[in-house]
VMD Tcl script that draws the C-alpha trace (Angstrom):
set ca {
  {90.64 101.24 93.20}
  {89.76 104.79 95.08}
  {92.19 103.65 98.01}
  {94.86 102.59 95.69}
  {94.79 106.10 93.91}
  {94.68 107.72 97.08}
  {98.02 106.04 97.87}
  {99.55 106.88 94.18}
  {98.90 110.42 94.42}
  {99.60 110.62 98.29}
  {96.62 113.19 98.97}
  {94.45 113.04 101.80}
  {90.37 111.48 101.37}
  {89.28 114.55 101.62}
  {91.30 116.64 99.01}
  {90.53 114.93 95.53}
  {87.17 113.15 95.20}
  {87.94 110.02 92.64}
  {84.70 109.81 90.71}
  {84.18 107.90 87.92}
  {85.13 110.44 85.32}
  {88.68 111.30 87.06}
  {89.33 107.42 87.25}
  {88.39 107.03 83.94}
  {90.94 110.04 82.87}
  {93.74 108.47 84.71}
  {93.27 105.33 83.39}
  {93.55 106.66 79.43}
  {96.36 108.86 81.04}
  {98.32 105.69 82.52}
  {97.44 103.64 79.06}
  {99.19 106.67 77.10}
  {101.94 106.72 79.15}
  {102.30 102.83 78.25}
  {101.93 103.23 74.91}
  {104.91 106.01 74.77}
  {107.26 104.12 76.66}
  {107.29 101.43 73.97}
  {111.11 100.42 73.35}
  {110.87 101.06 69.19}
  {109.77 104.64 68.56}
  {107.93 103.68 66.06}
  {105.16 101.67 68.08}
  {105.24 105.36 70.24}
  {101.66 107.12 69.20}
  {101.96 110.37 66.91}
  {101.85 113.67 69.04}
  {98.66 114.86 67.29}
  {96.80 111.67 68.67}
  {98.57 112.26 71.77}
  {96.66 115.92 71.64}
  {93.23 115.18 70.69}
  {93.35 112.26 73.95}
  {94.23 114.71 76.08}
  {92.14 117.75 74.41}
  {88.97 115.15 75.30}
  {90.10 114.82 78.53}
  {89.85 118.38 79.19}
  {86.89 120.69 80.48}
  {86.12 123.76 78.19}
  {86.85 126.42 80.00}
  {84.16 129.43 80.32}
  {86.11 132.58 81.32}
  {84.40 135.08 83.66}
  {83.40 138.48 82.37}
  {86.25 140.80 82.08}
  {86.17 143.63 85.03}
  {87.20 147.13 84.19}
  {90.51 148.00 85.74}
  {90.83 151.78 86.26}
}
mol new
graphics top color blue
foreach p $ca { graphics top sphere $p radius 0.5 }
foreach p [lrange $ca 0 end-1] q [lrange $ca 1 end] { graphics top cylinder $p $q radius 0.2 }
display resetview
């Protein structure tokens, strides 16, 4: 599976480390992207579903402190 993603995304080994998290996220990715390529729009999912898949996929984000610019 690693070698074949490798191949898809055309990156070097050493750039991306596929773990199983990051496969798991591009399989749900490559499932949605089935699912909203379905001929009848009506078997497409809604765009809030669509959101709260890809909100889970997502890290929360913990910005830095803020610096004092002068």
């Amino acid at each position: 599976m690693e070698e074949k993603l490798y191949s898809t995304f055309d990156v070097p080994h050493h750039t991306i480390e596929f773990n199983e998290e990051i496969i798991a996220s591009v399989n749900t990715v490559v499932e949605l992207a089935d699912q909203c390529s379905a001929n009848e729009p009506c078997q497409r999912p809604a765009i809030g579903y669509l959101a709260n898949v890809f909100s889970s996929l997502t890290k929360q984000r913990k910005p830095k402190q803020p610096t004092c610019f002068r």
